[in-house]
C-alpha positions in Angstrom: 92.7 90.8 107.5 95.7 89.3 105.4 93.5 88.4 102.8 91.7 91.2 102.0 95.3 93.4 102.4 96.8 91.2 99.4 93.4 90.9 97.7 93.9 94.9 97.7 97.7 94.5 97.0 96.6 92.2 93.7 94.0 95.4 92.8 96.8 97.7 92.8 99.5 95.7 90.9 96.7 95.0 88.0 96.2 98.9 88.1 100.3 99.7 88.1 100.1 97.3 85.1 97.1 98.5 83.4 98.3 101.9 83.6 101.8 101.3 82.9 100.7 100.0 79.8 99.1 102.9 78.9 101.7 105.3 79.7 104.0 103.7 77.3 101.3 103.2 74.6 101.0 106.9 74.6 97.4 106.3 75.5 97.4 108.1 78.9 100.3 111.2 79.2 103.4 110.9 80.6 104.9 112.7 83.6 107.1 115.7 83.5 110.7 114.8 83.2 111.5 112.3 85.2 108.3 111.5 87.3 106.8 109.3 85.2 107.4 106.1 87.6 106.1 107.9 90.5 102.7 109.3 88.0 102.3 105.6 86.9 102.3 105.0 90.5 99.6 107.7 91.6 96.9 106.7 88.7 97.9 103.2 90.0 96.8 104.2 93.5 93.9 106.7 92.2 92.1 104.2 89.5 92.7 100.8 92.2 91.0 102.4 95.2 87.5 103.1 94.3 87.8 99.7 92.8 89.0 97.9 96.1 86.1 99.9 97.7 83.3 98.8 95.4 84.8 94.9 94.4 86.1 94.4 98.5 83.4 95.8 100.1 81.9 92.1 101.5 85.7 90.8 102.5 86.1 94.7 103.8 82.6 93.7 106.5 84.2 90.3 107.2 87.6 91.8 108.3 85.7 94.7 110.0 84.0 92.0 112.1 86.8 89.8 113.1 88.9 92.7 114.4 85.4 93.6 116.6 85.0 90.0 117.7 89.1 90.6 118.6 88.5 93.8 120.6 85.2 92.7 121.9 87.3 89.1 123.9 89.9 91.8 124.3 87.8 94.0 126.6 86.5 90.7 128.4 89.6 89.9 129.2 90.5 92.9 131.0 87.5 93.2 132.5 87.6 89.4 133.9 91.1 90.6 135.0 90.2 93.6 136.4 87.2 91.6 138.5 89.7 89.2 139.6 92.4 91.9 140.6 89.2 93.6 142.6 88.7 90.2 144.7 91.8 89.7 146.0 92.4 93.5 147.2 88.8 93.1 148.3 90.4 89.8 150.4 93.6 91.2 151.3 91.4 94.3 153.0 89.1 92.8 155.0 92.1 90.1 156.2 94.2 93.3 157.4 90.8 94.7 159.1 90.2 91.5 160.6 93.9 91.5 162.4 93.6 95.7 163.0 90.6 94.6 164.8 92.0 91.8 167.0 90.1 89.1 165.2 91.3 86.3 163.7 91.4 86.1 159.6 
């Protein structure tokens, strides 16, 4: 996950420089008054994330996988815990039966 987060990270900061460059070549229009770091910014963002979706999409699947793998031994876990937790209330019922009833646990 950390890698494609700076792989998208490296996508945007090529975009802030591309279009930074433009801005102050004139090529692409400025912002009004004194927005123009923050409209650099947004046609950063705007041009890098169709980009990131198309050039990540395979390190997008991978990362999508791992975190289901995660959540997958995640709900196992519980589940095992849960199974376990069920046992011993199971036993610690059927010992206080055992003694309500005047048998021996």
């Amino acid at each position: 996950m950390l890698r494609y987060t700076l792989m998208r990270l490296g996508i945007f900061v090529g975009c802030l420089v591309v279009v930074w460059g433009l801005v102050y070549s004139g090529l692409a229009p400025r912002g009004l008054g004194d927005s123009n770091g923050l409209w650099i910014v947004l046609l950063a963002l705007l041009l890098s994330a169709p980009i990131s979706f198309v050039v990540l999409r395979e390190e997008r699947d991978r990362a999508s996988e791992r975190i289901v793998q995660r959540v997958d031994r995640a709900k196992a876990n519980l589940d095992a815990n849960r199974n376990q937790e069920d046992a011993a209330d199971d036993t610690a019922r059927a010992g206080d039966t055992a003694r309500v009833e005047g048998r021996p646990s």
